[in-house]
C-alpha positions in Angstrom: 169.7 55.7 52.7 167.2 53.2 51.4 166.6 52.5 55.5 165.7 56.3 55.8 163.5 56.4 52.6 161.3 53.2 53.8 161.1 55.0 57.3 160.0 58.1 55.6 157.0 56.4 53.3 155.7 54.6 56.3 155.9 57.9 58.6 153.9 59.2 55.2 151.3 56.6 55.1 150.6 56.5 58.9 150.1 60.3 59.0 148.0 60.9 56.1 145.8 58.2 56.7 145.5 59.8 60.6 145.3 63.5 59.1 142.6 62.4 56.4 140.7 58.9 57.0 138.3 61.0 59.2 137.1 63.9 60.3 136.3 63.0 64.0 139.3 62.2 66.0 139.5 58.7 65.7 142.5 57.8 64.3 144.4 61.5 64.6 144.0 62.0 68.2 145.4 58.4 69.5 148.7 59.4 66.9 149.3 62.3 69.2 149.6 60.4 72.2 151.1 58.0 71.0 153.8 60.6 69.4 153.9 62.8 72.9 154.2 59.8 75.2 157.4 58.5 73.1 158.6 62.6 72.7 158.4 62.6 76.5 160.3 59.8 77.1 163.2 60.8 74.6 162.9 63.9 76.4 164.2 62.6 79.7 167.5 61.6 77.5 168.0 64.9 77.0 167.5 66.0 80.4 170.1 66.1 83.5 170.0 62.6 85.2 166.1 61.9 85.5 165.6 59.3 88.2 162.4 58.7 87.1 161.2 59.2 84.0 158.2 57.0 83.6 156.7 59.8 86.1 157.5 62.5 83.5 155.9 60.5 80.5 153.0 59.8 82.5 152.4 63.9 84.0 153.5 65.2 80.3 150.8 62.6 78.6 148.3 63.3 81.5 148.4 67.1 81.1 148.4 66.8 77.2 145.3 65.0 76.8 143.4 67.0 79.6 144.7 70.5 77.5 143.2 68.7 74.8 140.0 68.5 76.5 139.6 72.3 77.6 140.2 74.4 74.2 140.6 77.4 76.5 143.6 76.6 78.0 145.6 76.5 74.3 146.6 80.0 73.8 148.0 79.7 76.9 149.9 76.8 76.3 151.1 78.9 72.7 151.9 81.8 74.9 154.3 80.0 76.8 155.8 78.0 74.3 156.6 81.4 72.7 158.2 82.6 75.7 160.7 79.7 76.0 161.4 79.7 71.9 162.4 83.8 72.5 164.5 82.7 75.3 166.0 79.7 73.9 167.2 82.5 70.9 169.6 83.6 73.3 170.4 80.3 74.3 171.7 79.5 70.8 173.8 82.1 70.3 175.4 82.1 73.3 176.0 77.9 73.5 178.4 76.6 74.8 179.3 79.8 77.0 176.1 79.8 78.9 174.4 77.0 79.7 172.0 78.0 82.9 169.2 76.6 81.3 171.0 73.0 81.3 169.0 71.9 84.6 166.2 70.5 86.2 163.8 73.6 84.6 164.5 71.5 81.9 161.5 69.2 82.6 158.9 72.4 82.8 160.4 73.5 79.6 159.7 69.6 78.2 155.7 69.8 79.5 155.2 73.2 78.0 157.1 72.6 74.5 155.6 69.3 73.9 151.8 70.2 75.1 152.3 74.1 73.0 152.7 72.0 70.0 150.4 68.9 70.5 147.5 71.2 71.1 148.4 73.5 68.0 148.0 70.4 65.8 145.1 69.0 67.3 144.0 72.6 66.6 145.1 73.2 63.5 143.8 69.8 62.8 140.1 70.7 64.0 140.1 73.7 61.4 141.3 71.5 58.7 144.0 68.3 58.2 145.3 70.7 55.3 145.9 73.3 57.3 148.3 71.4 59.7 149.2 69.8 56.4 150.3 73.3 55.3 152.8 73.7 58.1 154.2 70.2 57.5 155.1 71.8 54.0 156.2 74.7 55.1 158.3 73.0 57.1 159.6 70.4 54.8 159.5 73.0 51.7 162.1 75.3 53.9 164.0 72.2 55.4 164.5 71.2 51.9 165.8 74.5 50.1 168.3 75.2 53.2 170.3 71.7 52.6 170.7 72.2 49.0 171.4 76.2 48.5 173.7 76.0 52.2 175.5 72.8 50.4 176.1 74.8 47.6 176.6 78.1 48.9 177.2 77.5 52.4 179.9 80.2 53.6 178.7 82.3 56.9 178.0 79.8 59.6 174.5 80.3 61.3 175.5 78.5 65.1 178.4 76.6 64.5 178.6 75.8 68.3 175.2 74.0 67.8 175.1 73.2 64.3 178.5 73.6 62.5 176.5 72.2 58.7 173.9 75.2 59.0 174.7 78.6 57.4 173.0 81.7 56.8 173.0 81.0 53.0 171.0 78.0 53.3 168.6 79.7 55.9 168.2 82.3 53.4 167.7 79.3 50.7 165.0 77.7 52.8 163.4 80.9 53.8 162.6 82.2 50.1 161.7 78.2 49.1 158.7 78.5 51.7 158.2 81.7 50.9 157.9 80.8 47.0 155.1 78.0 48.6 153.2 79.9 50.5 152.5 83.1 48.2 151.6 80.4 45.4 149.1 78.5 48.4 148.2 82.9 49.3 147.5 83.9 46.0 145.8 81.0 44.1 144.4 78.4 46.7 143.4 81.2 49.3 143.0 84.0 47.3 144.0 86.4 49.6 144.7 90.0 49.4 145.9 92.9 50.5 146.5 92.9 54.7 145.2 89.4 54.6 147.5 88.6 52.3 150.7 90.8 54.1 149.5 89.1 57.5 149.9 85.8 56.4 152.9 85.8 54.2 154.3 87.3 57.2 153.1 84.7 59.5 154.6 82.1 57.3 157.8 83.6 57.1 157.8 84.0 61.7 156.9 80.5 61.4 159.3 79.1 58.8 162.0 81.0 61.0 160.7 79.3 64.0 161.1 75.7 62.7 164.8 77.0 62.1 165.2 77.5 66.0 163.2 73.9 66.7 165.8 72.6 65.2 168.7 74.3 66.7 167.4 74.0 69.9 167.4 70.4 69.7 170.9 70.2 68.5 171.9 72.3 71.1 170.1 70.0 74.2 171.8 67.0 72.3 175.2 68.2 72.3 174.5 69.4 75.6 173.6 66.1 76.4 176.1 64.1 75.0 174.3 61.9 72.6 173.8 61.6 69.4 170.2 61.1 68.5 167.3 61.5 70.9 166.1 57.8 70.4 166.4 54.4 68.2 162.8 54.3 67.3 162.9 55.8 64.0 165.7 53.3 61.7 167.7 55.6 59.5 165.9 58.8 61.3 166.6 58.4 65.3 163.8 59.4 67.6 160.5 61.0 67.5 162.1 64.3 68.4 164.5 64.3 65.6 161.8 64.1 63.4 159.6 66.4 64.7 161.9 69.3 66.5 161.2 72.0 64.2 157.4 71.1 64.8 157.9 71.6 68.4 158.2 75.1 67.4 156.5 75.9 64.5 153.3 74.5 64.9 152.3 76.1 68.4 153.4 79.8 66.4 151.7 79.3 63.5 148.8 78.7 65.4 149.2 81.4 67.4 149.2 83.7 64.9 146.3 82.1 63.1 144.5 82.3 65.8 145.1 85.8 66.1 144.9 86.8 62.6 141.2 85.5 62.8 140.2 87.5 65.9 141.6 90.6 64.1 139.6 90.1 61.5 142.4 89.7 59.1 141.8 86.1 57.9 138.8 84.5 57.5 138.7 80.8 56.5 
């Protein structure tokens, strides 16, 4: 435990200072690829038999930092991602019975995944480091609330094929924790109201959900897998992509919805 919590504060410090120390790209935009070229590699673990991943790392890192370069390739990138994260619904529910994703369309499901939510944060980033902050909360507030009302209440499992500690109290637990967050952020940081107000609660909640499936998804390609953890990097935590799997899906929604919410005229920041 004490292992996990000196992880954690260092994870913390290394963050915040890339998120805040400055508002050019400096120090925030060499974290990412630092963070996608190790996600890439753990990636590969995950994968069927990859002969060679350095090639993966390399292509997923190469077309990363050139989507970086060319803003209007983004909502493409979110577009897709939400594509795979409908499908990989499915693929939850249905684990271990069908398992026709397992394969080698695994690695165009790594590039698009990993660039959807690298971009999102460089994006979210660019608007402001709180609001990527803010998903980081969400995330954490709802991860949070889930472990302590599902260890208390836990009855109805949510995918115990893929995640037999998970239940549908706890996701209810985490859901209404991030939803207590984000109407306090609505109402008295952003002072929204009315539609603004409905569009992004609702937002929030899609996304809060969405981390949910991150997570499950991961799960589900490690037990797939066979392993236990996606990497060593991380002592007390695993890999990169235990730590940051409900990211991988959240991030790349929420900013597709934000995006959206602005060109409808709905939010204005």
């Amino acid at each position: 435990m004490w292992q996990r919590i000196k992880t954690a504060i260092i994870l913390i410090i290394i963050v915040g200072i890339a998120l805040f120390a400055s508002q050019t790209p400096i120090f925030f935009a060499p974290l990412l690829a630092i963070g996608v070229t190790i996600a890439a590699h753990e990636w590969t673990k995950l994968m069927p038999k990859w002969r060679q991943p350095v090639v993966f790392v390399v292509m997923v890192l190469a077309i990363t930092l050139v989507s970086l370069m060319f803003e209007v390739t983004w909502v493409l990138w979110w577009v897709a991602s939400l594509v795979i994260w409908l499908l990989a619904l499915s693929w939850v529910r249905s684990f271990p019975t069908y398992t026709n994703w397992y394969g080698k369309k695994l690695s165009l499901m790594g590039v698009v995944i990993l660039t959807a939510s690298i971009t999102a944060m460089f994006y979210l980033w660019q608007l402001s480091a709180w609001w990527l902050m803010y998903v980081f909360l969400l995330v954490w507030c709802a991860d949070s609330g889930a472990y302590f009302v599902g260890r208390k209440l836990g009855r109805r499992k949510m995918a115990p094929n893929v995640s037999p500690n998970k239940s549908m109290e706890g996701l209810a637990g985490g859901l209404i924790t991030g939803l207590v967050v984000v109407i306090a952020i609505s109402v008295f940081k952003l002072q929204l109201t009315g539609m603004a107000l409905i569009a992004f609660i609702a937002l929030s909640a899609v996304t809060i959900l969405a981390s949910v499936l991150g997570d499950l998804f991961e799960s589900m390609l490690k037990r797939r897998a066979k392993v236990k953890d996606s990497g060593t990097i991380l002592p007390g935590h695993g890999g990169i992509l235990d730590r940051i799997d409900s990211l991988l899906s959240a991030t790349p929604i929420f900013a597709l919805g934000f995006w959206s919410l602005q060109h409808l005229g709905l939010l204005i920041v």
